[in-house]
The first five atom37 places (N, CA, C, CB, O) and aatype in JSON, in Angstrom:
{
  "aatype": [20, 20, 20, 20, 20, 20, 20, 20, 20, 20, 20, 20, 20, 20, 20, 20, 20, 20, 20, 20, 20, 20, 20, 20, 20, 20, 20, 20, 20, 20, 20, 20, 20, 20, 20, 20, 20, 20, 20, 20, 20, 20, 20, 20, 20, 20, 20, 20, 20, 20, 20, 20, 20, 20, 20, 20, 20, 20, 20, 20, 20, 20, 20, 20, 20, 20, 20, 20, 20, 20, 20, 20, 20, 20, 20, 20, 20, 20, 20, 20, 20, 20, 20, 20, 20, 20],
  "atom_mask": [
    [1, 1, 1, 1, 1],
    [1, 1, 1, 1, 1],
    [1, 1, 1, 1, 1],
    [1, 1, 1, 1, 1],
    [1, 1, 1, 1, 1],
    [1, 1, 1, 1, 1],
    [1, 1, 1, 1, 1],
    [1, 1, 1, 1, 1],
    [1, 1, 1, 1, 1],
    [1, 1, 1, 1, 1],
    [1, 1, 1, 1, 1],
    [1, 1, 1, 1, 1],
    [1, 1, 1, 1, 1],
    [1, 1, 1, 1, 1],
    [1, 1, 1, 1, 1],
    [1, 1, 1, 1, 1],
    [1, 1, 1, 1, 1],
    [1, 1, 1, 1, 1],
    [1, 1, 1, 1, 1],
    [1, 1, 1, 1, 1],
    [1, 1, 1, 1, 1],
    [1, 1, 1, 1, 1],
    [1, 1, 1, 1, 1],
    [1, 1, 1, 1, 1],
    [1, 1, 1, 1, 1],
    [1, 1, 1, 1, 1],
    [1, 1, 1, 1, 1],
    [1, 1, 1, 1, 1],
    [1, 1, 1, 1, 1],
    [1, 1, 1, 1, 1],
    [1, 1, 1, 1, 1],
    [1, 1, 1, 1, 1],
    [1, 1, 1, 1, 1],
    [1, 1, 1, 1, 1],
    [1, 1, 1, 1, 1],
    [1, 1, 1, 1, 1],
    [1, 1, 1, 1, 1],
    [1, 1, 1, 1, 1],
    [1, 1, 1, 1, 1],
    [1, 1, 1, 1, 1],
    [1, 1, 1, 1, 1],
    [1, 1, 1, 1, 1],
    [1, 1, 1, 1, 1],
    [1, 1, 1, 1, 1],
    [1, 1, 1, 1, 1],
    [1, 1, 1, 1, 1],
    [1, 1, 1, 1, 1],
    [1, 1, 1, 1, 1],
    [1, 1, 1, 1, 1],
    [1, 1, 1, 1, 1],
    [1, 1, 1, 1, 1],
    [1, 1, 1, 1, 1],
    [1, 1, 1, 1, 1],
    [1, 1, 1, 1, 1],
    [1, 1, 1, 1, 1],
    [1, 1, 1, 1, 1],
    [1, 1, 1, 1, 1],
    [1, 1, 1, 1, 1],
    [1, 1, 1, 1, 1],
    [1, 1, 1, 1, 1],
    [1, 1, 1, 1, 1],
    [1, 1, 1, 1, 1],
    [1, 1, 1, 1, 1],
    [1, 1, 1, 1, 1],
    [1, 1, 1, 1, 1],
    [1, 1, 1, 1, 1],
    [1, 1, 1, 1, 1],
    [1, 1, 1, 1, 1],
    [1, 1, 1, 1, 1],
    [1, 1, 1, 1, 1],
    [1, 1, 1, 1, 1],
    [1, 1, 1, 1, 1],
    [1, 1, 1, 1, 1],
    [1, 1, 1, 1, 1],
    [1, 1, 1, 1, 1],
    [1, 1, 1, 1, 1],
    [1, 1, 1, 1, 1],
    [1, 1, 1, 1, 1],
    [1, 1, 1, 1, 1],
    [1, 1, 1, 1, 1],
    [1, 1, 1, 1, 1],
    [1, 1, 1, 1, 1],
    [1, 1, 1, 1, 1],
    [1, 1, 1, 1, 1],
    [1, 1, 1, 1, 1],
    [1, 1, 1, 1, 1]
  ],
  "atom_positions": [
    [[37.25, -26.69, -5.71], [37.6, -26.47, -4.32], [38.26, -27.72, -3.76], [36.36, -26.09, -3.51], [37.94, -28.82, -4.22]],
    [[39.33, -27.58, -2.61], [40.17, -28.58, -2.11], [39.6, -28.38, -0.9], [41.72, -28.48, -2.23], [39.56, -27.25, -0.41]],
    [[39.08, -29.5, -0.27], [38.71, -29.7, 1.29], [39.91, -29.61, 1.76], [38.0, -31.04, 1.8], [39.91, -28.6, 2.46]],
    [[41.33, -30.29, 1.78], [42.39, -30.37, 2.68], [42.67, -28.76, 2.62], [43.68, -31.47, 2.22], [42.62, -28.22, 3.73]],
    [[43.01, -27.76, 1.36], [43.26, -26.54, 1.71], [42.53, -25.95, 1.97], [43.74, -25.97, 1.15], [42.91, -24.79, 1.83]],
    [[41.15, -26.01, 2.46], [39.76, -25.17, 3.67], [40.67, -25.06, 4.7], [38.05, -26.21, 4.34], [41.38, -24.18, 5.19]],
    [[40.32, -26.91, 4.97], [40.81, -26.97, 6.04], [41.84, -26.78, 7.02], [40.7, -27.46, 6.02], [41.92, -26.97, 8.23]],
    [[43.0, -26.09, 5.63], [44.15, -25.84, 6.49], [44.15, -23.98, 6.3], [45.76, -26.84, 5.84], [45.11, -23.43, 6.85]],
    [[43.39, -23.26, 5.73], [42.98, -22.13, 5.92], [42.12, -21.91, 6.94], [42.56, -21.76, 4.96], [42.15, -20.81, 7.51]],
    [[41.44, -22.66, 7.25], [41.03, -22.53, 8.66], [41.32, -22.61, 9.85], [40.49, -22.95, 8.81], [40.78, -22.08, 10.82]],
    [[42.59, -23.59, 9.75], [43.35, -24.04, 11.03], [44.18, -22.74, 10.41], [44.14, -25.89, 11.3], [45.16, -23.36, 10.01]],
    [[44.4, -21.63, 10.12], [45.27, -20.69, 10.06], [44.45, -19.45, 10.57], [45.89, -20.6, 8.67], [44.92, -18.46, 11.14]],
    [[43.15, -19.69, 10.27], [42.46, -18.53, 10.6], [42.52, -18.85, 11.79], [41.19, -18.18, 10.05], [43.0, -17.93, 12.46]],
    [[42.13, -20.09, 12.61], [41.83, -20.15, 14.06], [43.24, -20.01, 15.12], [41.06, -21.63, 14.29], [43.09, -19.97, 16.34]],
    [[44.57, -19.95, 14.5], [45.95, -19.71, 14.98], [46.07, -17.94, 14.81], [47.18, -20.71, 13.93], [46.35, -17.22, 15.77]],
    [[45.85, -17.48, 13.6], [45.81, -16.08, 13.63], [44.52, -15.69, 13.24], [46.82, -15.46, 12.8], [43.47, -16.11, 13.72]],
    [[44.7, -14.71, 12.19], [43.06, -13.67, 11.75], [42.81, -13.82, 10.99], [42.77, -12.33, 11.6], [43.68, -14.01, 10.14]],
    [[41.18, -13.91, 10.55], [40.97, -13.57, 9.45], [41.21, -12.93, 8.1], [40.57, -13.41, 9.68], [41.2, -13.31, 6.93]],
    [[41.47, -11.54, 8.88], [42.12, -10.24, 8.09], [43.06, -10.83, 7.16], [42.96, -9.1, 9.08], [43.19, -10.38, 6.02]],
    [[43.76, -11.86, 7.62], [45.33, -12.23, 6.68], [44.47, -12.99, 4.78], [46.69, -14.24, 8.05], [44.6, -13.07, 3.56]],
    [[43.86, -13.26, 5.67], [43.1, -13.88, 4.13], [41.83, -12.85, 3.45], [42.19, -15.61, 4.54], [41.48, -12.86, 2.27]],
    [[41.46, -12.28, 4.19], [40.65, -11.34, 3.59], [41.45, -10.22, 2.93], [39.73, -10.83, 4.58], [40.9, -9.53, 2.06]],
    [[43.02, -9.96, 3.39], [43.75, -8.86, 2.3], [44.08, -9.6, 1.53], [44.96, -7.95, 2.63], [43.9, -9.0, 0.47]],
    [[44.64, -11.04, 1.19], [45.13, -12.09, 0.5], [44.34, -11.93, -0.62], [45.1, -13.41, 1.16], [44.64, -11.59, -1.76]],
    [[42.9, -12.34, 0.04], [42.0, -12.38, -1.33], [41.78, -10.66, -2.41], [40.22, -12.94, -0.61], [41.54, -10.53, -3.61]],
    [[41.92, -9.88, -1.6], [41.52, -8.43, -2.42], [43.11, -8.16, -3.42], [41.14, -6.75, -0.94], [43.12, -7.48, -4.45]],
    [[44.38, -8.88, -2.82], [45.35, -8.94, -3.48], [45.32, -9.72, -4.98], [46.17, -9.41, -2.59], [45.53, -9.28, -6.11]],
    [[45.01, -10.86, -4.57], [44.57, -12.15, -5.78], [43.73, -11.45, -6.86], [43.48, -13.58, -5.08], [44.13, -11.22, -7.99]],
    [[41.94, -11.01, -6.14], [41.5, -10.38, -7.12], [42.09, -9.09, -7.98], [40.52, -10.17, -6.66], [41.85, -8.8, -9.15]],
    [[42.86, -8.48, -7.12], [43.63, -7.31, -7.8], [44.67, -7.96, -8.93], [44.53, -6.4, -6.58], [44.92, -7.35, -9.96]],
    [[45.2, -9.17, -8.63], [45.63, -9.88, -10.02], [45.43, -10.06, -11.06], [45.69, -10.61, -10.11], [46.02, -9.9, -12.13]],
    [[44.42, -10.46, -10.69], [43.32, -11.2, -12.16], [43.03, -9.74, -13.3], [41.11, -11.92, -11.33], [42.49, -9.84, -14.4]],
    [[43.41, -8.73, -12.83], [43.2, -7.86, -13.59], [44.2, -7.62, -14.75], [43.02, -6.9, -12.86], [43.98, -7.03, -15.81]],
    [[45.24, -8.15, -14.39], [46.89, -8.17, -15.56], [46.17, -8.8, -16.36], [48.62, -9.11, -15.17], [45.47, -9.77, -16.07]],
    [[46.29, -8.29, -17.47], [45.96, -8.67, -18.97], [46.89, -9.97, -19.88], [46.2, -7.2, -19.79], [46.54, -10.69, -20.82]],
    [[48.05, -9.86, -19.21], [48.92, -10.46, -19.48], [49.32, -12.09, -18.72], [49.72, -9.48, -19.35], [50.14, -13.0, -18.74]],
    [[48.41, -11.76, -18.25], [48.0, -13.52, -17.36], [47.46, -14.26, -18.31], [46.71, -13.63, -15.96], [46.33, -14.17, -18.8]],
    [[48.17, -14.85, -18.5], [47.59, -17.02, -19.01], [46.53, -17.72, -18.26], [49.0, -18.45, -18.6], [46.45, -17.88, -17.04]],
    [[45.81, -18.05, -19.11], [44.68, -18.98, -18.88], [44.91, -19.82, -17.25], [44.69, -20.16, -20.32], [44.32, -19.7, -16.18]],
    [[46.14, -20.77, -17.72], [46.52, -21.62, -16.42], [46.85, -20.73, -15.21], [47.83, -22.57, -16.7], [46.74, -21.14, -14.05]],
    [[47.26, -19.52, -15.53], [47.65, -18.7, -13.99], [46.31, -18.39, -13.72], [48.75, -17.14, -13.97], [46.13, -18.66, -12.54]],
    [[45.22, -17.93, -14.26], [44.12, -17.51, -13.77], [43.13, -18.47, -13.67], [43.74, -16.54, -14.41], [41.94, -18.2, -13.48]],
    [[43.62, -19.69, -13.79], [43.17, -20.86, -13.21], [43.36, -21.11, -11.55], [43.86, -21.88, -13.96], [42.64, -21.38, -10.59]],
    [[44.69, -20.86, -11.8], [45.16, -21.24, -10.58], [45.35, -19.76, -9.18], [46.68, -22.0, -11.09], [45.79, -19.85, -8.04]],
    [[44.95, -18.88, -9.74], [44.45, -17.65, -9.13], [43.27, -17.97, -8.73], [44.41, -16.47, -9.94], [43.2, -17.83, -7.51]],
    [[41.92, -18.48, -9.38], [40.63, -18.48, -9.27], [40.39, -19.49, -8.27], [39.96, -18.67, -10.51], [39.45, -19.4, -7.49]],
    [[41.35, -20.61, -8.27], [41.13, -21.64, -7.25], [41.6, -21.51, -5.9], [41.64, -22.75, -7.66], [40.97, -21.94, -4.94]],
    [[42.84, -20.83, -5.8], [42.94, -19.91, -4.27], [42.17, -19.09, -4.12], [44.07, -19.14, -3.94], [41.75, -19.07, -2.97]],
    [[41.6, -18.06, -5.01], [40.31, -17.4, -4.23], [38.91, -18.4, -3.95], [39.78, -16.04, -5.22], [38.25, -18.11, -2.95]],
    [[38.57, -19.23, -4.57], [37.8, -20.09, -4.26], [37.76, -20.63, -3.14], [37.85, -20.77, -4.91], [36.74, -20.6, -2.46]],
    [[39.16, -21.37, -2.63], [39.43, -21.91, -1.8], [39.62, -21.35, 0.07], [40.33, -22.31, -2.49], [39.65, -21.9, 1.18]],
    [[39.73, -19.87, -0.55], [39.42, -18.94, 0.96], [38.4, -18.17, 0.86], [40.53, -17.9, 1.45], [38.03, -17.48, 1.81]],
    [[37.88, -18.16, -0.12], [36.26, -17.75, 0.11], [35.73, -18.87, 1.09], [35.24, -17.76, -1.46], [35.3, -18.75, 2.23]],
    [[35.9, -19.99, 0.31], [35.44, -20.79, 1.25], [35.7, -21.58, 2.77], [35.31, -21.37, 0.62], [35.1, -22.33, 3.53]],
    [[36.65, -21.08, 2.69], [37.74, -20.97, 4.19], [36.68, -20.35, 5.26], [39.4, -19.64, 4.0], [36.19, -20.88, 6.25]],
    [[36.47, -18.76, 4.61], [35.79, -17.77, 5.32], [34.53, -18.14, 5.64], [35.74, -16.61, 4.68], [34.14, -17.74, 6.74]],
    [[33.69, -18.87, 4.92], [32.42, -19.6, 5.29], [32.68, -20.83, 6.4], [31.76, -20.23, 3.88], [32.09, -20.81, 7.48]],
    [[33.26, -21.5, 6.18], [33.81, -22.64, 6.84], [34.03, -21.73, 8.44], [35.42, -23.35, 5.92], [33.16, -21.94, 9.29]],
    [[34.56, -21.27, 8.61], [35.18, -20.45, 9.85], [33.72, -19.5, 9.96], [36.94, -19.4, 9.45], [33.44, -19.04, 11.06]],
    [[33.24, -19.36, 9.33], [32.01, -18.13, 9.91], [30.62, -19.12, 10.66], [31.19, -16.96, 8.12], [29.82, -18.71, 11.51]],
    [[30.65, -20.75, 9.93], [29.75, -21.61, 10.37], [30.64, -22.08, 12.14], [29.51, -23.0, 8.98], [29.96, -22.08, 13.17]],
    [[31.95, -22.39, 12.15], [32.87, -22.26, 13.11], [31.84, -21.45, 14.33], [34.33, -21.39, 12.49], [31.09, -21.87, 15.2]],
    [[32.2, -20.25, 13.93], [32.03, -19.08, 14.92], [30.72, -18.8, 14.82], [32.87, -17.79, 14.68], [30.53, -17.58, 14.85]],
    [[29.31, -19.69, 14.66], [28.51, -20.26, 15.04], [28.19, -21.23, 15.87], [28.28, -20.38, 14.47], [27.03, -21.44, 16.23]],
    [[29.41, -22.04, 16.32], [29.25, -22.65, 17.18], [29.09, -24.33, 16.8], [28.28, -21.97, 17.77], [28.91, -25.15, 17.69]],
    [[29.18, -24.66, 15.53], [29.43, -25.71, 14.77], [31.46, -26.52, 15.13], [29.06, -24.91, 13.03], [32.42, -25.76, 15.24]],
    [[31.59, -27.84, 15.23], [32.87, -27.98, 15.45], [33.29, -28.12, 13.67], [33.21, -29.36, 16.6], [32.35, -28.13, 12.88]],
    [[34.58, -28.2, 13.19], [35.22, -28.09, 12.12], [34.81, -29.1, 11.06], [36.5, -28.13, 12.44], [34.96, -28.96, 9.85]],
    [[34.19, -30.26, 11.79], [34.22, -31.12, 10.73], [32.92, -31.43, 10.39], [34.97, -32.24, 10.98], [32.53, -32.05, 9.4]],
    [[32.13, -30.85, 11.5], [30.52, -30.52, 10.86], [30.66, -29.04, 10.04], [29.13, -30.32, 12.36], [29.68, -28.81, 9.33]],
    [[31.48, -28.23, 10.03], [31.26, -27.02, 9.29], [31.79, -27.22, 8.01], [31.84, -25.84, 9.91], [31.24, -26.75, 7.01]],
    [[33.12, -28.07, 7.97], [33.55, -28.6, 6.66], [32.15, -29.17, 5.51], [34.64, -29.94, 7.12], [31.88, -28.63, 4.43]],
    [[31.3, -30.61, 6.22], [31.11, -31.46, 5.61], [29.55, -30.15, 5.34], [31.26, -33.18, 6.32], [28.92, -30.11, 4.29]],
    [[29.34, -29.56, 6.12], [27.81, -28.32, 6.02], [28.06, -28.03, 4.66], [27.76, -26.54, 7.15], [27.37, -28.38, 3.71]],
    [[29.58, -27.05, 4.62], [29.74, -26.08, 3.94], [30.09, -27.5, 1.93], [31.32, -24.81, 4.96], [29.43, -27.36, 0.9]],
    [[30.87, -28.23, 2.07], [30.63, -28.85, 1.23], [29.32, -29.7, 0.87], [31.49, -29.34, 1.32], [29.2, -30.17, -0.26]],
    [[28.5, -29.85, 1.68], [27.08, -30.28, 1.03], [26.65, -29.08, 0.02], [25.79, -30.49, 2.31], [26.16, -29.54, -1.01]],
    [[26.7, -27.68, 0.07], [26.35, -26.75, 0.02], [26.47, -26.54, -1.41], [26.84, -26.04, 0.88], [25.61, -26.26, -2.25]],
    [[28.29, -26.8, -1.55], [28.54, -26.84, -2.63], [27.87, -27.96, -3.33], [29.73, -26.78, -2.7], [27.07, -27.77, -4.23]],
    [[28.22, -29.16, -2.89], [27.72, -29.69, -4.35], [26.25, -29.81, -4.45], [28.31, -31.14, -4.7], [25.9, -30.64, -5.3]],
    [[25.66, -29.44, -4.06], [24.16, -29.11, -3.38], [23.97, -27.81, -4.67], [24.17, -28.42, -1.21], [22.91, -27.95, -5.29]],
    [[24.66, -26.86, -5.03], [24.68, -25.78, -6.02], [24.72, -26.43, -7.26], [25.83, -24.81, -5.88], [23.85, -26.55, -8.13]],
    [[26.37, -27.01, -7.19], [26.59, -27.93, -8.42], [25.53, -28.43, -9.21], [27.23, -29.05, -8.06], [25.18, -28.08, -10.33]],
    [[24.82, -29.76, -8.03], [23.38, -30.34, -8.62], [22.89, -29.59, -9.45], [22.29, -30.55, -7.71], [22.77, -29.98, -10.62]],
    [[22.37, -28.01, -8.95], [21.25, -27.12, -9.57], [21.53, -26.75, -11.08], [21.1, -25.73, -8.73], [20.68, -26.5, -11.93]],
    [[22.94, -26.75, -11.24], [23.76, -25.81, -12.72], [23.23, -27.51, -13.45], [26.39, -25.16, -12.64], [23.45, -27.77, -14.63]]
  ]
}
């Protein structure tokens, strides 16, 4: 995951909608299904869905009432807070 591209999926969600990344992502996953995709493309498929999954958390702690850079640094404790556990 890239903190700078959360963060600028979020400053997109908070200019327009959600929706734009929530069809984005059902598009992406509808990708990953070509058989004919390379390792490195479905690398780099997996890390844009990663990266607005976690957008969508980031923005859902947001619209809790958290400002951006406490929801950023929340939502990345979180992660590597998982990481630790694996």
């Amino acid at each position: 995951m890239k903190l700078p591209v959360i963060k600028q999926l979020t400053k997109f969600m908070e200019e327009n909608d959600q929706d734009y990344i929530i069809e984005t992502l059902e598009v992406l996953e509808n990708l990953i299904e070509v058989p004919s995709l390379k390792d490195e493309e479905l690398d780099v498929i997996g890390e844009l869905i990663s990266n607005m999954y976690g957008a969508l958390e980031v923005q859902k702690l947001i619209k809790e009432g958290k400002d951006q850079k406490t929801a950023l640094n929340e939502f990345m404790q979180r992660v590597l807070g998982a990481i630790d556990k694996n």
